[in-house]
Backbone as CSV, one residue per row, in Angstrom:
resi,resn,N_x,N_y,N_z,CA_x,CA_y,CA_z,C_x,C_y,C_z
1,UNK,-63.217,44.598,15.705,-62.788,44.498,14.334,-61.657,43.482,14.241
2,UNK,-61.855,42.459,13.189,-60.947,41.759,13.343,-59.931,42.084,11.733
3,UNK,-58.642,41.529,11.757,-58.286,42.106,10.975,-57.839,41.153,9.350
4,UNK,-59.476,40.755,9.086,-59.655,40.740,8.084,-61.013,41.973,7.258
5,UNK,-61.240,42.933,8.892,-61.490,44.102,8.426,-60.691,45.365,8.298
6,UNK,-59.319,45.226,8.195,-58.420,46.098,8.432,-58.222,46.585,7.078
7,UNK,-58.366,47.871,6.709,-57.909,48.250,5.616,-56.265,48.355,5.411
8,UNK,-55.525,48.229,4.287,-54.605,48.201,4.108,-54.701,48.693,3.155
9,UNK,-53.268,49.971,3.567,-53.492,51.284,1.947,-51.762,51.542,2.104
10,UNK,-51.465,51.468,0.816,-49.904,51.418,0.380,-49.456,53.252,-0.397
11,UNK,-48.623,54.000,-0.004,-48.717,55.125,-0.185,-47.470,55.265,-0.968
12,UNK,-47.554,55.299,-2.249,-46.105,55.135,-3.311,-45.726,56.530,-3.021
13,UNK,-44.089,57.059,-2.959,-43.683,58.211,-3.074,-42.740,58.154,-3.968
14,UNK,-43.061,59.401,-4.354,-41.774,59.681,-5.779,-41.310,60.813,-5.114
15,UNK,-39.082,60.873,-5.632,-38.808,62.181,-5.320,-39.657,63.956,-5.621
16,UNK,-39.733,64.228,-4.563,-40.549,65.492,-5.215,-42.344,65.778,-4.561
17,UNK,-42.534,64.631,-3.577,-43.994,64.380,-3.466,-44.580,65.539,-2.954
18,UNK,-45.613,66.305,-2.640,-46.029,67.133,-1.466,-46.295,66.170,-0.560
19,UNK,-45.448,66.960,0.724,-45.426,66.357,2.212,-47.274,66.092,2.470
20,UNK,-47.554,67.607,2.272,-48.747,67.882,3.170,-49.890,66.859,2.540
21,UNK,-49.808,66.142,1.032,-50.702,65.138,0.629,-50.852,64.114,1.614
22,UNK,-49.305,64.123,1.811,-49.189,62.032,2.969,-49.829,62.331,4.107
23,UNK,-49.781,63.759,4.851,-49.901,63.836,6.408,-51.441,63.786,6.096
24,UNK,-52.045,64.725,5.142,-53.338,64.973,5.233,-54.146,63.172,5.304
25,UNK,-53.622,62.291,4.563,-53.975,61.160,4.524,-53.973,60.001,5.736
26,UNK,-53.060,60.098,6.056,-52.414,59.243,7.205,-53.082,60.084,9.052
27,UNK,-53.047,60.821,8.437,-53.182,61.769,10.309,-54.390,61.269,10.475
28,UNK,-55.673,61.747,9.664,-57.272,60.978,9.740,-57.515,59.530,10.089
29,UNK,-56.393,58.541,8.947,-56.456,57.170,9.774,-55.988,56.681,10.595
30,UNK,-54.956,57.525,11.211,-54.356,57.420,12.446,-55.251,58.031,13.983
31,UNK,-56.011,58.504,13.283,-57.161,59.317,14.699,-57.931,58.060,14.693
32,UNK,-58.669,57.691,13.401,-59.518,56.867,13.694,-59.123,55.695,14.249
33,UNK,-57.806,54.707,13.927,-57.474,53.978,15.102,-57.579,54.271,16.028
34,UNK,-57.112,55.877,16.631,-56.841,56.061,18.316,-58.469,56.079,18.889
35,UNK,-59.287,56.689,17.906,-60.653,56.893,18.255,-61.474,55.795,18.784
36,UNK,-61.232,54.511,17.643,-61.995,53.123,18.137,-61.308,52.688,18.840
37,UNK,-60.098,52.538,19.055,-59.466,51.543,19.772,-59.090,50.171,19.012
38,UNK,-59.005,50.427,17.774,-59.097,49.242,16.557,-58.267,49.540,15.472
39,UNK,-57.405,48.566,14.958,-56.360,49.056,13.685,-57.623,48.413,12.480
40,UNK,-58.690,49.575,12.479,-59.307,49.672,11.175,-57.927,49.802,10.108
41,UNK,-57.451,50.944,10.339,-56.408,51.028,8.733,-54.406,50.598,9.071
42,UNK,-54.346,50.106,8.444,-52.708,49.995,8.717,-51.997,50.877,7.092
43,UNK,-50.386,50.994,7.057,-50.202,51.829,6.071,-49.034,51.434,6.468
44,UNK,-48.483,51.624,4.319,-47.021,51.363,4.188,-46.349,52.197,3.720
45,UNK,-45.095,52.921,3.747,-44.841,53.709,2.330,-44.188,52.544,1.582
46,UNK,-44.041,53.625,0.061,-43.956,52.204,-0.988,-43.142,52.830,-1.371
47,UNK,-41.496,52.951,-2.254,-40.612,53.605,-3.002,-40.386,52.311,-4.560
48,UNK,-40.446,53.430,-5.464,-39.657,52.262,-6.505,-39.317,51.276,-6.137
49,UNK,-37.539,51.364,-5.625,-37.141,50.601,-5.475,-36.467,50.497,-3.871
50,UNK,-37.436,50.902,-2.899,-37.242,50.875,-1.440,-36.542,51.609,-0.841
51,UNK,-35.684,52.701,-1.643,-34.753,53.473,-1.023,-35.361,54.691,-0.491
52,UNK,-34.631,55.506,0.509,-35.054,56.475,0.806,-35.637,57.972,-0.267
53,UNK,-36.853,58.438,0.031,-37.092,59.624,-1.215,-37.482,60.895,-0.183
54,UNK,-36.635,61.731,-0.927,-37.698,63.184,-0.448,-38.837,63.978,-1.112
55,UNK,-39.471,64.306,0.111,-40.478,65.283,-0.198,-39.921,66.426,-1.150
56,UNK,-40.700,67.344,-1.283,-40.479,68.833,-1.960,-40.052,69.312,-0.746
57,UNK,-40.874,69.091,0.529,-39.896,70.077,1.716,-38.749,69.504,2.087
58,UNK,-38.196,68.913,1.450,-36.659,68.310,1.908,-36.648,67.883,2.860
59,UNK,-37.497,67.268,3.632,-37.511,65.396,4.434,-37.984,64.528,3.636
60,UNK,-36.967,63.817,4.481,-36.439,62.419,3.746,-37.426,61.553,4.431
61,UNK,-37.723,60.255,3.682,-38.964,59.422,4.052,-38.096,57.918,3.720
62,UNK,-37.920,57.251,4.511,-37.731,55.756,4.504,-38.808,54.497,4.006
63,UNK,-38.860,54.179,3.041,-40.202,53.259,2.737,-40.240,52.210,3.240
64,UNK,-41.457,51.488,3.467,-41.147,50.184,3.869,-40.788,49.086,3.304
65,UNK,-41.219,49.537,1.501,-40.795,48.370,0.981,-40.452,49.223,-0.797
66,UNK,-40.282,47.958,-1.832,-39.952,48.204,-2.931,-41.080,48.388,-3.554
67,UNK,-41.866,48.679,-5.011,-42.805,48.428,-5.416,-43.040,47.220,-5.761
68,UNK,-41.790,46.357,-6.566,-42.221,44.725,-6.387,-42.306,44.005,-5.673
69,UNK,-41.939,44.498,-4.104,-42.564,43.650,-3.192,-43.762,43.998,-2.407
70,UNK,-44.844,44.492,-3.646,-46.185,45.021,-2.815,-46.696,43.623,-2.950
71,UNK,-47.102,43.583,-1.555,-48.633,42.215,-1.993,-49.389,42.642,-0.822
72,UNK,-50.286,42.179,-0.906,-51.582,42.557,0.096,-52.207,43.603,0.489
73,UNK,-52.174,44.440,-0.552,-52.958,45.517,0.156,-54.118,45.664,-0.751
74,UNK,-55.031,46.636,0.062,-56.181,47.117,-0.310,-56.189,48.016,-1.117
75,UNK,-55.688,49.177,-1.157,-55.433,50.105,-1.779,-54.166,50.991,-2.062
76,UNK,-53.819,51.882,-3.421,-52.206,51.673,-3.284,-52.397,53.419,-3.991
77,UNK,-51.833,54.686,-3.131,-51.997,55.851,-3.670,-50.835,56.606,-3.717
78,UNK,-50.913,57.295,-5.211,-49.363,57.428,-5.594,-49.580,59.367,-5.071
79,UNK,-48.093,59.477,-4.906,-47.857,60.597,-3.900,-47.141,61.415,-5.185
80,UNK,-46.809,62.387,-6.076,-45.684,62.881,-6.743,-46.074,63.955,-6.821
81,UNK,-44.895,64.859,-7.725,-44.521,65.764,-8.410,-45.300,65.654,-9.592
82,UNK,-45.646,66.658,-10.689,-46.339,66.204,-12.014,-44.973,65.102,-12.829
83,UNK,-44.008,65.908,-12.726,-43.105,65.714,-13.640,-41.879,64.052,-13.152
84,UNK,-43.214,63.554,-12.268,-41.901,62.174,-11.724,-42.596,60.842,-12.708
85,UNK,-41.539,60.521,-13.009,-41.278,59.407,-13.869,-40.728,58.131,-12.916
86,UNK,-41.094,56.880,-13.387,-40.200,55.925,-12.612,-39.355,55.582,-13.424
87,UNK,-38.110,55.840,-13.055,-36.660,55.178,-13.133,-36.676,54.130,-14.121
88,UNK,-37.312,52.772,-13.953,-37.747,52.202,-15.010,-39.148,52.229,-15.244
89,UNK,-39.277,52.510,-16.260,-41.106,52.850,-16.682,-41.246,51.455,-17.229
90,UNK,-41.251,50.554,-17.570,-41.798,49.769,-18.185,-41.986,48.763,-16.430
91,UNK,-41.558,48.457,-15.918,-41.154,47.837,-14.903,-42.062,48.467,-13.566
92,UNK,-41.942,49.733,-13.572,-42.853,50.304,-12.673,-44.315,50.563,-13.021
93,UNK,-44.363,50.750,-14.290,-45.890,51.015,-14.701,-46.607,49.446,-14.652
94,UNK,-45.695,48.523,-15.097,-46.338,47.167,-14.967,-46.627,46.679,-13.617
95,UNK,-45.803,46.883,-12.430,-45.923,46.908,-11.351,-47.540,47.581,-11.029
96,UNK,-48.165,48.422,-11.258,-49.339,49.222,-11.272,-50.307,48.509,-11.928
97,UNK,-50.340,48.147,-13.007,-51.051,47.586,-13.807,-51.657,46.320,-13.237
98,UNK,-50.489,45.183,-13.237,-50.672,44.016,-12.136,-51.585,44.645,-11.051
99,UNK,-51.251,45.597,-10.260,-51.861,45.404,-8.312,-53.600,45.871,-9.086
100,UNK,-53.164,46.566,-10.126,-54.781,47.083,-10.768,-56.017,45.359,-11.062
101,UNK,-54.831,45.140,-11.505,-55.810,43.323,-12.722,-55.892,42.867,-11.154
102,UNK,-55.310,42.604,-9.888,-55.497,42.253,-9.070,-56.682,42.460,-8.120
103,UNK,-57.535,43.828,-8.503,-58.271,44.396,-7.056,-58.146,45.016,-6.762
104,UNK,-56.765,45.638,-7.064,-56.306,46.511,-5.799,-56.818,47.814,-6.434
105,UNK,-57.443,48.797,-5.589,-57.816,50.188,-5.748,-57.004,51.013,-5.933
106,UNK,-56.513,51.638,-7.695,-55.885,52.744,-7.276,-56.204,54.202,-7.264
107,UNK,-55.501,54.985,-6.154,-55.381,56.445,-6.251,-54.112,56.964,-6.678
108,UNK,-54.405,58.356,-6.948,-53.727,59.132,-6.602,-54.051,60.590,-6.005
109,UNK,-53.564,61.369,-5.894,-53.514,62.351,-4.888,-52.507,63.964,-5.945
110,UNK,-52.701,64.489,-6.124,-52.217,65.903,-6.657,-51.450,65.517,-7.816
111,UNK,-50.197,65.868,-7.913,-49.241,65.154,-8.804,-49.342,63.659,-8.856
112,UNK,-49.957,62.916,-8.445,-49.602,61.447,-8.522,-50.482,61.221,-9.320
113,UNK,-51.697,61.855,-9.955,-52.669,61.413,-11.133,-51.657,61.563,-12.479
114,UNK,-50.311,61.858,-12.570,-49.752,61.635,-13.594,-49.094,60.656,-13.671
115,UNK,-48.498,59.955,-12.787,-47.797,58.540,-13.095,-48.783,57.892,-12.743
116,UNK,-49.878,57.821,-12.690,-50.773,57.112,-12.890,-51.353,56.768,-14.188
117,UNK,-51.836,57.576,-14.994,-52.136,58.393,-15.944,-50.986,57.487,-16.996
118,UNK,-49.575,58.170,-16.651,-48.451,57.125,-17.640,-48.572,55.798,-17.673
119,UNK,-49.062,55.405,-16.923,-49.212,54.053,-16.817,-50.257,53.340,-17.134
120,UNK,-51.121,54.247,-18.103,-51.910,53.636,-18.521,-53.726,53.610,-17.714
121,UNK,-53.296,53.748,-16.910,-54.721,53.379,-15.350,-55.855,54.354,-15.683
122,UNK,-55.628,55.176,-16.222,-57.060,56.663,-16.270,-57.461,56.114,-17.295
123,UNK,-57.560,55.257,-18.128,-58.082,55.515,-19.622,-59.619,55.649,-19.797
124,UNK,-60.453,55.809,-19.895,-61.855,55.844,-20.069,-62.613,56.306,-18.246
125,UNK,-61.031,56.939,-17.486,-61.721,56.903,-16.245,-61.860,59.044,-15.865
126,UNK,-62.744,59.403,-15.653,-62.622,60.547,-15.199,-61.207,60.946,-13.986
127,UNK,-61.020,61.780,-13.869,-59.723,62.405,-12.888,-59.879,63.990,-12.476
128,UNK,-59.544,63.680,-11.355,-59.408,65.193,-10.753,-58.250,65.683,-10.373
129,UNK,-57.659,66.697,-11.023,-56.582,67.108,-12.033,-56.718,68.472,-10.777
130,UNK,-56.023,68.900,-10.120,-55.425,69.879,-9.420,-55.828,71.189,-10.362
131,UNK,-56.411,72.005,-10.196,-55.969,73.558,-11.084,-54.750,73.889,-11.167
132,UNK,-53.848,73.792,-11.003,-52.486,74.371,-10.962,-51.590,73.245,-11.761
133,UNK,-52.321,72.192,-11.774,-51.758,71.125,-12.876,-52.678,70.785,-14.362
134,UNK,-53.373,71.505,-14.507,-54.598,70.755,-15.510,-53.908,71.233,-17.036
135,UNK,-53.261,72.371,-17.231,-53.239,72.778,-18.574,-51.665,71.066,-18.735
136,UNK,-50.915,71.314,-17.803,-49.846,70.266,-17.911,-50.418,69.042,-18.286
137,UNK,-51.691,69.067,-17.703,-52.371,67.620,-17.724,-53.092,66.991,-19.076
138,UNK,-53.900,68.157,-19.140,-54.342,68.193,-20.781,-53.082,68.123,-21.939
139,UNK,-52.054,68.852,-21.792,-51.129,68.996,-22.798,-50.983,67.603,-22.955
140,UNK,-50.310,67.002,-22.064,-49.662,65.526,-21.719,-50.839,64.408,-22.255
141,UNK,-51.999,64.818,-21.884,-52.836,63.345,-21.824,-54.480,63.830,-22.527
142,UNK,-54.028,64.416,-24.247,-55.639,65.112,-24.298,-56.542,64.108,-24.546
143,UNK,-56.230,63.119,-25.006,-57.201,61.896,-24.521,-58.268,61.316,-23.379
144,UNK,-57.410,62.153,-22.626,-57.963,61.358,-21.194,-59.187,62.847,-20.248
145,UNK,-59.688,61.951,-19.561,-61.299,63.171,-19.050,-60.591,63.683,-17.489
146,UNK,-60.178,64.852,-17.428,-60.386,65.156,-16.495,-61.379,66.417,-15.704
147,UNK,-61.253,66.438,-13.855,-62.541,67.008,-14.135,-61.812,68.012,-12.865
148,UNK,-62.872,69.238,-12.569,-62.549,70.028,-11.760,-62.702,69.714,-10.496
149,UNK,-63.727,68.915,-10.279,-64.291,67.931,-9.188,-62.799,67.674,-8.354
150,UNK,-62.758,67.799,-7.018,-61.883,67.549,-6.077,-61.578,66.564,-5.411
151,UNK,-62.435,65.326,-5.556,-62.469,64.345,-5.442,-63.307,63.318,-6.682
152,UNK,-62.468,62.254,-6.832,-63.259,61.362,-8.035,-62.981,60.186,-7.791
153,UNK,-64.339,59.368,-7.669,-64.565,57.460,-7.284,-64.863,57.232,-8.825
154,UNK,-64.089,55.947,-9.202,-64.607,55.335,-10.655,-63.955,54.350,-11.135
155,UNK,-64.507,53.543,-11.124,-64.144,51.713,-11.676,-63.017,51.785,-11.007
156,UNK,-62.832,51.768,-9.662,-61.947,50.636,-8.977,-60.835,51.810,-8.564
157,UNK,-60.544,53.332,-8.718,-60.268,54.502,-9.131,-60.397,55.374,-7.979
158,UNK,-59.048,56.205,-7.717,-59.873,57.457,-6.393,-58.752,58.631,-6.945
159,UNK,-59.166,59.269,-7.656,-58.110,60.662,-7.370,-58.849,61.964,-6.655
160,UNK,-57.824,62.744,-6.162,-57.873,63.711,-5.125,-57.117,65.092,-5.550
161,UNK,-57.436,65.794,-5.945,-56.791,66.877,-6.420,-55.204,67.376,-5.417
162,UNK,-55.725,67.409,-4.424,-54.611,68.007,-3.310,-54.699,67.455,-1.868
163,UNK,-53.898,68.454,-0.959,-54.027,67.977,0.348,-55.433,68.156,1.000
164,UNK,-55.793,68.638,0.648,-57.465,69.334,1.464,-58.442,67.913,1.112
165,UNK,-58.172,67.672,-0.149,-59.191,66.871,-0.712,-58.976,65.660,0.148
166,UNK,-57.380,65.615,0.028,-56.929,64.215,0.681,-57.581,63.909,2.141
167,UNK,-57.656,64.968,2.470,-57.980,65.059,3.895,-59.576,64.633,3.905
168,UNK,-60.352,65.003,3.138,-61.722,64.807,2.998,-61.884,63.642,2.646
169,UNK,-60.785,62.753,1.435,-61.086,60.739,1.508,-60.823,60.654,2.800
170,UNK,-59.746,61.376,3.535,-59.432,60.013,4.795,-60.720,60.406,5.323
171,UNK,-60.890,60.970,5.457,-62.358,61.403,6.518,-63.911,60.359,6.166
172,UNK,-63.861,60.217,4.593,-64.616,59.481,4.198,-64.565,58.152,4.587
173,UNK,-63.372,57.665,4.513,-62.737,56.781,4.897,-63.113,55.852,5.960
């Protein structure tokens, strides 16, 4: 594999993320490197604005970069809380929007289908909305389709209800 077959997947965290979303994601593409012997996938974390964020279990996560200095990746999946907002919304949601007009595939993963969602990205797209988040979800966004489905592919689109699910893209993966 050479590595203009290398996937490259950018993992945004907001204060508040579930831990167990990132590990469930990352541990699968980390086997499958060890498995082939090949950096099929490489991975970044992504913060707003590059600083350190915590999980809900109170570790702290160092990112690798800012959100405006994403370029090159393949795919870019947002990690949160329902209730995380970016700091600057106009600035961060445009940040999203751009890597979107670009190619770039987005997900999200449990809470992260809502700053997704704010930003405009679900509109005419189905979503798979966590049970434990859906009435929040509907309240917030009755416009928008979401579905019980635990995983959802659609125009350029991947949400994942939770960690389990997450675990089942990387696997797809």
């Amino acid at each position: 594999m050479t590595n203009s077959e290398t996937t490259k997947i950018g993992f945004l965290i907001f204060p508040g993320f579930p831990m167990a979303c990132l590990t469930s994601m990352i541990e699968p593409l980390r086997a499958a490197n060890e498995i082939t012997g090949q950096n099929a996938f490489e991975w970044v974390l992504i913060s707003e604005t590059g600083t350190r964020v915590e999980a809900s279990a109170k570790v702290g996560f160092e990112p690798d970069m800012a959100l405006v200095d994403v370029d090159g990746l393949d795919q870019i999946i947002l990690l949160s809380a329902p209730n995380s907002h970016f700091d600057t919304e106009t600035t961060g949601n445009g940040q999203l929007r751009r890597l979107a007009r670009h190619g770039v595939t987005m997900g999200a993963i449990s809470g992260g289908v809502f700053p997704l969602a704010r930003a405009g990205l679900l509109t005419r797209i189905p979503a798979s909305v966590h049970w434990c988040y859906a009435a929040a979800f509907e309240a917030e966004f009755p416009d928008l389709t979401m579905t019980e489905d635990v995983v959802v592919y659609a125009k350029g689109h991947m949400t994942a209800s939770g960690a389990a699910a997450a675990f089942d893209v990387a696997l797809h993966m």
